[in-house]
DRENTORKOL-3810 file (N, C-alpha, C; in nm, 4 decimals):
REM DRENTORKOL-3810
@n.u->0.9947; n.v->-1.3835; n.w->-4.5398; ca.u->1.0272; ca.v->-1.4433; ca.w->-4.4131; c.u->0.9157; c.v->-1.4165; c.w->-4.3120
@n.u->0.8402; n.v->-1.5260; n.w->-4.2610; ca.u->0.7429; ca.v->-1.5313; ca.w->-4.1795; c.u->0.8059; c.v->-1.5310; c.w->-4.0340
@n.u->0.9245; n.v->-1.5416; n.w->-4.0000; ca.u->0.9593; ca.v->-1.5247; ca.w->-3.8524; c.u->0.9560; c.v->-1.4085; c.w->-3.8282
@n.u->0.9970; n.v->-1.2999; n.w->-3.9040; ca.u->0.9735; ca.v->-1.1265; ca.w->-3.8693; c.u->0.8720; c.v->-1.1007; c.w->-3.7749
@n.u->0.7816; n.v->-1.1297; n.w->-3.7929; ca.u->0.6318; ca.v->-1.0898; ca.w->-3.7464; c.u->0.6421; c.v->-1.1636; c.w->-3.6066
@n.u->0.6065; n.v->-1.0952; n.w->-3.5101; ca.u->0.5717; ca.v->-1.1371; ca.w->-3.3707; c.u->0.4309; c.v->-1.2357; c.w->-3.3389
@n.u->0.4094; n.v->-1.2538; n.w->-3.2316; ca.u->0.3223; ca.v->-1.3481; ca.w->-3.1997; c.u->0.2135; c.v->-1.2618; c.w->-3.1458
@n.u->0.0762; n.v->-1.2713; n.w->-3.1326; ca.u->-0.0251; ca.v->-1.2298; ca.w->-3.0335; c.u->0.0622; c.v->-1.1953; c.w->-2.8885
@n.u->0.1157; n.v->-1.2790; n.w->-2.8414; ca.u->0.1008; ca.v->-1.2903; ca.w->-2.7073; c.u->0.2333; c.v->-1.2274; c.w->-2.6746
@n.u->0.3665; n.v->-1.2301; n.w->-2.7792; ca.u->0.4411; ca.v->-1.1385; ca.w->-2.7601; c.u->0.4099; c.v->-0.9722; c.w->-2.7495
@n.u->0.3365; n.v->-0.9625; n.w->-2.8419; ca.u->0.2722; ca.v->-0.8177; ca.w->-2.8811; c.u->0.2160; c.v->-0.7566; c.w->-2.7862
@n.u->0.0728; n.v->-0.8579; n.w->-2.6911; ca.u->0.0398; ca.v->-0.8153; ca.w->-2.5869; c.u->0.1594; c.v->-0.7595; c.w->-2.4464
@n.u->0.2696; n.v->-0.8653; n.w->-2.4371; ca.u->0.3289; ca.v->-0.8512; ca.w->-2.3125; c.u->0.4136; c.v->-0.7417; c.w->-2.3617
@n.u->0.4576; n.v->-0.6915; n.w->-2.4905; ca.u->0.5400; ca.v->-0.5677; ca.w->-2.5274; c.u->0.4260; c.v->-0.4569; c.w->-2.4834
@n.u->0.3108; n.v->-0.4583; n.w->-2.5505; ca.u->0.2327; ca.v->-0.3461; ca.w->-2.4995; c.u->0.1661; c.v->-0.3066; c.w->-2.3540
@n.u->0.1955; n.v->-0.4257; n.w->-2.2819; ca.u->0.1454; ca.v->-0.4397; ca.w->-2.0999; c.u->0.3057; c.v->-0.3737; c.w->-2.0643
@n.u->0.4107; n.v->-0.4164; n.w->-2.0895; ca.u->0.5096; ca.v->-0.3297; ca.w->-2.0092; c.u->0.5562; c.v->-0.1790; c.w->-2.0323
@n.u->0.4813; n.v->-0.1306; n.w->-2.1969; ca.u->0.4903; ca.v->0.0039; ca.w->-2.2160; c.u->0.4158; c.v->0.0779; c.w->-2.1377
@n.u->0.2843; n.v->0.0188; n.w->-2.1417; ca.u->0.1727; ca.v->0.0865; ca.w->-2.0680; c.u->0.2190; c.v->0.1080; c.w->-1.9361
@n.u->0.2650; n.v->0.0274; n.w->-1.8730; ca.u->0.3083; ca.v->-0.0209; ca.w->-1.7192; c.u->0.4082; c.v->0.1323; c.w->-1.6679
@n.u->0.4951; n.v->0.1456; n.w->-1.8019; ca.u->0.5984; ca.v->0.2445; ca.w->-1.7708; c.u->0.5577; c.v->0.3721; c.w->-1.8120
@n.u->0.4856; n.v->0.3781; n.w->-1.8625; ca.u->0.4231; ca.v->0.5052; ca.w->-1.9106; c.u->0.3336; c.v->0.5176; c.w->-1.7483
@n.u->0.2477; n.v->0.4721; n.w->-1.7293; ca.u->0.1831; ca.v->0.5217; ca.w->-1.6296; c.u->0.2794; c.v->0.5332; c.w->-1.4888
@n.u->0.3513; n.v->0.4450; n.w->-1.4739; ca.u->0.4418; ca.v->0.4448; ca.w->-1.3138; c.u->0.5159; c.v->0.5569; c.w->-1.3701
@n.u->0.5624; n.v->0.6148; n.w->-1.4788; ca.u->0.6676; ca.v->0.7352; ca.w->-1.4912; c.u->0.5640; c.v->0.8557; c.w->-1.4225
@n.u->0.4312; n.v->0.8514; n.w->-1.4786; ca.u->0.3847; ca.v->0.9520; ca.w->-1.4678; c.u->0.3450; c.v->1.0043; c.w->-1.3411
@n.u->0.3023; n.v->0.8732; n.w->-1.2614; ca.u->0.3216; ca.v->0.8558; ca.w->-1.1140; c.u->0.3619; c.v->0.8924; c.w->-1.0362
@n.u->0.5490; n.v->0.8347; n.w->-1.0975; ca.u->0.6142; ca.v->0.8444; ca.w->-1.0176; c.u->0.6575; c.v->0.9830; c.w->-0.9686
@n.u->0.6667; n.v->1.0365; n.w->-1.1176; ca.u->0.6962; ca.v->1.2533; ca.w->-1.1546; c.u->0.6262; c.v->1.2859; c.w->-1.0274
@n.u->0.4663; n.v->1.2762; n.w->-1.0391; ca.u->0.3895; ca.v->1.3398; ca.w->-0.9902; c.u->0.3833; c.v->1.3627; c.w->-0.7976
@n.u->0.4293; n.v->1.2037; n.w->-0.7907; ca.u->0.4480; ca.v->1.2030; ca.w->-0.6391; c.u->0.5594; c.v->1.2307; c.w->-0.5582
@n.u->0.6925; n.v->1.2388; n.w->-0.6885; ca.u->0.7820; ca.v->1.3057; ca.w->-0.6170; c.u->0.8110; c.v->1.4333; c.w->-0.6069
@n.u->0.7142; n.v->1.5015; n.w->-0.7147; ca.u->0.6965; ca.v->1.6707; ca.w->-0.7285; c.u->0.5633; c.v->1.6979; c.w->-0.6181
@n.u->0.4863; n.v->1.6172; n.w->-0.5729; ca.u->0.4276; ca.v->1.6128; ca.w->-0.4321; c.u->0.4980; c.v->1.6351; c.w->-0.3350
@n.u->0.5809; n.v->1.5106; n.w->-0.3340; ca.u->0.6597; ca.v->1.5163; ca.w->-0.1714; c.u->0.7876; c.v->1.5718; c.w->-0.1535
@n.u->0.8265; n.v->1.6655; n.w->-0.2795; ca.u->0.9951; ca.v->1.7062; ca.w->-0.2695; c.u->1.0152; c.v->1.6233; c.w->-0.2521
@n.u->1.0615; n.v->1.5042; n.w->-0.3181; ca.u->1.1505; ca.v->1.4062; ca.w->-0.2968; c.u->1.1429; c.v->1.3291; c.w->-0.4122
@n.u->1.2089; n.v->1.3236; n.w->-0.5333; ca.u->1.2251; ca.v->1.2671; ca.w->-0.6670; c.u->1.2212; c.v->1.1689; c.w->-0.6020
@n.u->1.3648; n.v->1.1044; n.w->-0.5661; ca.u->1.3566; ca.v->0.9436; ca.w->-0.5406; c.u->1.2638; c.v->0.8603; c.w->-0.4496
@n.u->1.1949; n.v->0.9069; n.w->-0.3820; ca.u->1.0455; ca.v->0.8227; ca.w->-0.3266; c.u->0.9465; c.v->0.8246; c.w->-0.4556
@n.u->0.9381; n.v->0.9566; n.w->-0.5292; ca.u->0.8503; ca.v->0.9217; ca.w->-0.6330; c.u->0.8934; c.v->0.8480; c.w->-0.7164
@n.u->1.0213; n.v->0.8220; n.w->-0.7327; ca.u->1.0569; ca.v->0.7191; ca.w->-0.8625; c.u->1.0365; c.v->0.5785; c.w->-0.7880
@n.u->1.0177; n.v->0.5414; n.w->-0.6737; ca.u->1.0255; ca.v->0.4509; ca.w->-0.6494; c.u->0.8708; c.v->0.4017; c.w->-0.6430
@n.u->0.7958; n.v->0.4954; n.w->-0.5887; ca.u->0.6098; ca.v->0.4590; ca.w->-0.5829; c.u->0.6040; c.v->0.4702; c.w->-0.7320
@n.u->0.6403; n.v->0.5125; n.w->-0.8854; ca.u->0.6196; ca.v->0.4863; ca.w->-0.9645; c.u->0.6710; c.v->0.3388; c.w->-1.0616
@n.u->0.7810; n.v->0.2705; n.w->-1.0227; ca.u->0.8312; ca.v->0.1848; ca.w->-1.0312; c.u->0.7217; c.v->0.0528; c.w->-0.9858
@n.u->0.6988; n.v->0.0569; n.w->-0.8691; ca.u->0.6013; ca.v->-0.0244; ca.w->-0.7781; c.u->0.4851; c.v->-0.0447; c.w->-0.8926
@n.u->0.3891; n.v->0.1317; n.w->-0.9334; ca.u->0.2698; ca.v->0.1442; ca.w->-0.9367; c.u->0.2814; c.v->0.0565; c.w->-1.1098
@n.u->0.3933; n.v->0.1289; n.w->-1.2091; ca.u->0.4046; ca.v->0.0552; ca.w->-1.2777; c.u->0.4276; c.v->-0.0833; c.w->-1.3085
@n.u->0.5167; n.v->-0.1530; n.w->-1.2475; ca.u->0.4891; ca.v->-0.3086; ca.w->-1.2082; c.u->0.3707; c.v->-0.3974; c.w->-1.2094
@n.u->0.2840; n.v->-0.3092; n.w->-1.1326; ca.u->0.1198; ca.v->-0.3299; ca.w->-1.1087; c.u->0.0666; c.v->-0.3881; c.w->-1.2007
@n.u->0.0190; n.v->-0.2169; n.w->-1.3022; ca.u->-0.0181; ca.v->-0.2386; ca.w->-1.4063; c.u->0.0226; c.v->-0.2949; c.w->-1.5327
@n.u->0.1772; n.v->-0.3241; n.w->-1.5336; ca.u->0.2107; ca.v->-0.4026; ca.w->-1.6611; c.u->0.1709; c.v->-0.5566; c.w->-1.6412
@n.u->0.1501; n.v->-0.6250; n.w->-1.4922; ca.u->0.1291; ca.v->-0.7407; ca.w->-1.4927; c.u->-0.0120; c.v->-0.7417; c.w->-1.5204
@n.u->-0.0951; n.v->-0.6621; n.w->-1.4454; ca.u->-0.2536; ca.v->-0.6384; ca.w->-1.4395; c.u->-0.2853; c.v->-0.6607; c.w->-1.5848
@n.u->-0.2563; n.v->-0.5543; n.w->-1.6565; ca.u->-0.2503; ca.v->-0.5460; ca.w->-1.8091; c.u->-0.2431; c.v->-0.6674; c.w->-1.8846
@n.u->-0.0786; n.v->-0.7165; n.w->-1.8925; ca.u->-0.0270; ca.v->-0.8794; ca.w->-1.9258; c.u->-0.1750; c.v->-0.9506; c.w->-1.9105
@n.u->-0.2000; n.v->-0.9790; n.w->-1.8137; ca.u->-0.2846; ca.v->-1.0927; ca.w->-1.7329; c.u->-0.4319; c.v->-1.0866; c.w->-1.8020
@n.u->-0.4313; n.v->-0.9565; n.w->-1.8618; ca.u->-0.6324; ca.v->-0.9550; ca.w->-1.8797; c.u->-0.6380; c.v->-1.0492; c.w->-1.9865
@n.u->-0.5794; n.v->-1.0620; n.w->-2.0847; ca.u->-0.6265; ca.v->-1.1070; ca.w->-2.2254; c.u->-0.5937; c.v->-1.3396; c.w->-2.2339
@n.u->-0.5303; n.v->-1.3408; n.w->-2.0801; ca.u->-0.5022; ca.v->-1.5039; ca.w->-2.0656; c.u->-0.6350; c.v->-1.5660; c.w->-2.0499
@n.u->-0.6167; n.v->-1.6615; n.w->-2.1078; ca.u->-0.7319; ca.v->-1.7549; ca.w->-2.1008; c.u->-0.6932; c.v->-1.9110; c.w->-1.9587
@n.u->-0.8275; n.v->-1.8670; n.w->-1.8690; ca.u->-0.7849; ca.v->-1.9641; ca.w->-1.7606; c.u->-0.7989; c.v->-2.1449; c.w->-1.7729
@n.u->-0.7229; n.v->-2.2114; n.w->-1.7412; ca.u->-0.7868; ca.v->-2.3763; ca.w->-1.7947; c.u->-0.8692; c.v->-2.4408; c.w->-1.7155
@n.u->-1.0111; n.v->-2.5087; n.w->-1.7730; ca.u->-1.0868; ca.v->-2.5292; ca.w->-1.7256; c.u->-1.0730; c.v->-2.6079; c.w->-1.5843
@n.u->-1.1036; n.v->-2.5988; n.w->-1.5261; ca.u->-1.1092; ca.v->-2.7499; ca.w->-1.3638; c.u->-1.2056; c.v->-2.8664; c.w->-1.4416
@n.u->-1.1406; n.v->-2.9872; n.w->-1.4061; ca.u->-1.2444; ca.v->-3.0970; ca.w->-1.4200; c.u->-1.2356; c.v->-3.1174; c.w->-1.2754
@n.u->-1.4077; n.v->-3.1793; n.w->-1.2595; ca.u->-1.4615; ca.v->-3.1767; ca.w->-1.1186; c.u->-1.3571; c.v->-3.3148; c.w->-1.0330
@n.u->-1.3045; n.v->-3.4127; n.w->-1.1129; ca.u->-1.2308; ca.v->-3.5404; ca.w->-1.0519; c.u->-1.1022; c.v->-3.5097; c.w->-0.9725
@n.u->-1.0297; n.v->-3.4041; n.w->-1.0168; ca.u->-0.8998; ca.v->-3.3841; ca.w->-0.9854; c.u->-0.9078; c.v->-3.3241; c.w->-0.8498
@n.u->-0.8377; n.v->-3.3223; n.w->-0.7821; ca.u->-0.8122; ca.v->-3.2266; ca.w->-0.6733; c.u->-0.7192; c.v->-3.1014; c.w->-0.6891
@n.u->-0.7762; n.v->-2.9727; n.w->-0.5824; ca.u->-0.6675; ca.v->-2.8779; ca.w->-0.5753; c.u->-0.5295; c.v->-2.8950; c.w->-0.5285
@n.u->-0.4528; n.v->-2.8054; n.w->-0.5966; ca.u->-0.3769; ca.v->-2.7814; ca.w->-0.4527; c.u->-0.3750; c.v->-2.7979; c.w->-0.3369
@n.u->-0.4405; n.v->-2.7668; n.w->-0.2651; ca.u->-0.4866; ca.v->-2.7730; ca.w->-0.1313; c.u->-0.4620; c.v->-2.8819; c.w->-0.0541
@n.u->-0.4818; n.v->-3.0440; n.w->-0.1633; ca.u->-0.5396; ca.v->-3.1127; ca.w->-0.1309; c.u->-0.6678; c.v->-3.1765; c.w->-0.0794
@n.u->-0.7630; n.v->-3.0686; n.w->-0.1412; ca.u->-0.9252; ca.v->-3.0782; ca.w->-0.1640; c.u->-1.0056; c.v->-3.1076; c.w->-0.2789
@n.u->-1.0865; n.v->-3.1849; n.w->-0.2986; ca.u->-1.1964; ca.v->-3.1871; ca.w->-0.4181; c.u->-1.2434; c.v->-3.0638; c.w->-0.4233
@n.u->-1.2398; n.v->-3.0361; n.w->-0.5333; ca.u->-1.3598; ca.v->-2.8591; ca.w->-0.5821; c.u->-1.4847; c.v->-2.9016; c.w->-0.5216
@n.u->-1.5467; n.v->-2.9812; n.w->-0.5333; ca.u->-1.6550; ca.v->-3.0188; ca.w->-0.4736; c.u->-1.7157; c.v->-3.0274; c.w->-0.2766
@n.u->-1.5735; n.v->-2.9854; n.w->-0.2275; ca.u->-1.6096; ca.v->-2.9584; ca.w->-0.1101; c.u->-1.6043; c.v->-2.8577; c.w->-0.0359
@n.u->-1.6225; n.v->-2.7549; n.w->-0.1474; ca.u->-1.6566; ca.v->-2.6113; ca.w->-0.0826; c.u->-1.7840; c.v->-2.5560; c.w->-0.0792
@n.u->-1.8902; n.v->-2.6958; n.w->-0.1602; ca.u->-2.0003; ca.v->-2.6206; ca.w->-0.1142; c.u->-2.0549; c.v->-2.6672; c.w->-0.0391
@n.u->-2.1685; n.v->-2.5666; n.w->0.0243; ca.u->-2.2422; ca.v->-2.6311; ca.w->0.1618; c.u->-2.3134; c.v->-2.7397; c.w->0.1207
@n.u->-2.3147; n.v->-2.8314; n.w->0.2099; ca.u->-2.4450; ca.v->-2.9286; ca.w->0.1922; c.u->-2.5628; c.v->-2.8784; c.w->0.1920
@n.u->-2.6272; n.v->-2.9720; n.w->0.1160; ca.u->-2.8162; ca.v->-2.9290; ca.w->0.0842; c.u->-2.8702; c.v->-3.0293; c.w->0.1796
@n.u->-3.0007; n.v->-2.9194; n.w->0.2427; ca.u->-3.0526; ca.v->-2.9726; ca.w->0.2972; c.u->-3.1151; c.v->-3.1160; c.w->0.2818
@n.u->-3.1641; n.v->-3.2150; n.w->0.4111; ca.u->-3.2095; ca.v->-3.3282; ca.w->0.3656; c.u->-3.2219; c.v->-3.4097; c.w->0.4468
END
């Protein structure tokens, strides 16, 4: 059975939210054994972890190219952010 096996991209986002919680736990310990106050540190570790599980997630995406015709969002051509050349 070939469905067992996970995907790349599942694998990555399982290992971006371990990482995420591993580091905000450690964080979090640390800053609430700083400030006497567990629950502010669980909470700046919660935050800090969040961070990094998306940070993490995010490195390995591949962005899709711009073609120069389309417009942004914005409602701007890519093409009109650069300065004019002299002339």
């Amino acid at each position: 059975m070939a469905d067992d096996q996970m995907s790349g991209g599942e694998m990555r986002q399982r290992l971006s939210w371990g990482a995420g919680i591993a580091i905000g736990m450690g964080v979090g310990v640390a800053m609430g054994s700083a400030l006497d106050n567990m629950g502010v540190g669980i909470g700046i570790g919660i935050a800090i972890g969040l961070v990094f599980a998306i940070a993490i997630g995010s490195v390995g995406r591949r962005r899709r190219p711009r073609d120069s015709g389309e417009e942004s969002p914005g409602g701007e051509s890519p093409d009109q952010d650069d300065p004019p050349s002299g002339g």
